[in-house]
N, C-alpha and C positions, 0 to 999 in steps of 0.2 A: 316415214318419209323424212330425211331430214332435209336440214336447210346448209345452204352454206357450198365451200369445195368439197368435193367429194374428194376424201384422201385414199380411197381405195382400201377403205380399211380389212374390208374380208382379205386381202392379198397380202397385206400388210400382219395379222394375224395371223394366215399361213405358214410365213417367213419364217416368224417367230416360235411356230410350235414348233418349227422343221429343226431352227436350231436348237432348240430346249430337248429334243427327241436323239437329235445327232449326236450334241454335249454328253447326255446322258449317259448316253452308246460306250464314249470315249472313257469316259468315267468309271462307269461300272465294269471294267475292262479288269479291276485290278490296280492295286499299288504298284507294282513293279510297271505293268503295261502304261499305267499313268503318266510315269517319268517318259515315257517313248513319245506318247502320244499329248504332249505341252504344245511342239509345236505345230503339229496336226489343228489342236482344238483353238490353237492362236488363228493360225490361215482359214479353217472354216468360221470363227468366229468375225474375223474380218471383211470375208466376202460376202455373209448372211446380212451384217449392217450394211456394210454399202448398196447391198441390192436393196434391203430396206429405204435407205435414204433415199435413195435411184427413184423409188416408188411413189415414194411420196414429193420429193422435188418434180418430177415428170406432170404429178395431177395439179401444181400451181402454177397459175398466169404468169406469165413474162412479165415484168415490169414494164418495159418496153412498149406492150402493147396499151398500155395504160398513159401513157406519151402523148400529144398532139401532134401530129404531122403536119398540120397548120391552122395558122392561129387567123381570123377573117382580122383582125385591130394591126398584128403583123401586114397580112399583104397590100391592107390601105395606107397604113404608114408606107411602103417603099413606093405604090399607086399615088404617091403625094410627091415623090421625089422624081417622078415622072412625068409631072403636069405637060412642063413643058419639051416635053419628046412626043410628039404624039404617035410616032409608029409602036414605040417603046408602051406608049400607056395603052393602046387600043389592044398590044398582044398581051400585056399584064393584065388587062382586064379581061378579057378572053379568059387566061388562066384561072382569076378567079371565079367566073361564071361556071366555068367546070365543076371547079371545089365545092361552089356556097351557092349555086343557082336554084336549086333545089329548096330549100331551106324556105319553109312558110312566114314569113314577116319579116324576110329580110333581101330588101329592093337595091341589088347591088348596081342598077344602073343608074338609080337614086342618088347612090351615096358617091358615086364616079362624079354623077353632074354636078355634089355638092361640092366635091373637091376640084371640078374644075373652073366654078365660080369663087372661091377662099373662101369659101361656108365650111368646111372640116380642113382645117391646118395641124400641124404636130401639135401645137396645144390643146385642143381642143379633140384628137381622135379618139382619143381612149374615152370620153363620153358621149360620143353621137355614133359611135359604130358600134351594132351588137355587140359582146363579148361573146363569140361562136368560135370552136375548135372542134377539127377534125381529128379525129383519133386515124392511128397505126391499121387500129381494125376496120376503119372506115364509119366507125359509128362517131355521131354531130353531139356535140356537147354544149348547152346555150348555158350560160355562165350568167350570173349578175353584171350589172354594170363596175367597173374597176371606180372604185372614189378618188375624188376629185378632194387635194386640200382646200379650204378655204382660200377665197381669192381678196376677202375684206379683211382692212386690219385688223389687229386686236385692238377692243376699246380699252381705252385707261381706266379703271375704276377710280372714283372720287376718293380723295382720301376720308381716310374715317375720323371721325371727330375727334378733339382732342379730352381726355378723359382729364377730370380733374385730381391733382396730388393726392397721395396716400394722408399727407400731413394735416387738407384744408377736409377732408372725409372726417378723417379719427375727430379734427378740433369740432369738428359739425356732432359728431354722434354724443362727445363728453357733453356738449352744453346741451345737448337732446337729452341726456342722464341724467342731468344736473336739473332739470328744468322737472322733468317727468318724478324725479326723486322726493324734489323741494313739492312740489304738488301733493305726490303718496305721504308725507309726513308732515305735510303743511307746514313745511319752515321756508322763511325765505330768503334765510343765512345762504353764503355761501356755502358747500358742501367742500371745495377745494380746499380750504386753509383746515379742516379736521384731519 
């Protein structure tokens, strides 16, 4: 069993013995017959591929059908631009009851009454309406919710502390040497002026 498109491949194999048997034919024909038969094995060699290709293009999906025919975040956004029409929003919504009525957890009389109270406006639809499409084929597609940018500023970070000079370090580390040195040989000369 395998998995995946079925490319037709026994048909697809067929094709290709049929030309490797025909080519052959042509071939073994002779050197002189050869020269005749070039552009013979050109025209069969060409229509053997195309019918191949034919074959295998024929057994993949349309793209097409891969498409959304409608998008439910689509027909509320225009359901919003129709508040105030009501013949206009009762047949829109109608429409979409056809499309998305069906669809288990998703209350499109809900989301009508929310949009005719300003609870779902253009800002805000693309995260209170499922993200649900309808495919070409008719099959429903429930999607994540579409993100939302942040709506809070960016905070400033504190600046960072101010580091102290390469110069007031190094002078810190010699009298750190000088002190740690004067101890290991127990003198308490300066070590500087040698």
């Amino acid at each position: 069993m395998s998995c995946g498109i079925d490319l037709g491949s026994n048909l697809v194999k067929s094709l290709t013995g049929g030309l490797v048997t025909q080519v052959k034919g042509l071939i073994n024909t002779g050197a002189g017959a050869l020269a005749t038969n070039i552009n013979a094995l050109k025209i069969l060699t060409n229509t053997q591929l195309n019918t191949i290709a034919n074959s295998i293009l024929s057994s993949l999906p349309l793209p097409t059908s891969l498409l959304p025919a409608a998008s439910l975040i689509s027909d509320m956004t225009a359901l919003i631009a129709l508040a105030n029409n009501p013949a206009a929003f009762a047949s829109q919504i109608t429409n979409i009851i056809k499309t998305y009525g069906d669809i288990p957890g998703v209350d499109i009389q809900g989301l009508a009454t929310d949009i005719l109270s300003g609870k779902i406006n253009l800002d805000n639809v693309c995260s209170l309406v499922p993200n649900v499409e309808k495919l070409i084929t008719g099959e429903i597609v429930k999607k994540g919710i579409i993100p939302v940018p942040p709506t809070l500023p960016v905070l400033k970070l504190p600046e960072p502390p101010e580091l102290p000079k390469i110069e007031t370090v190094l002078a810190g580390a010699k009298i750190d040497l000088e002190a740690g040195l004067a101890d290991l040989f127990g003198e308490d000369d300066d070590l500087e002026g040698e």
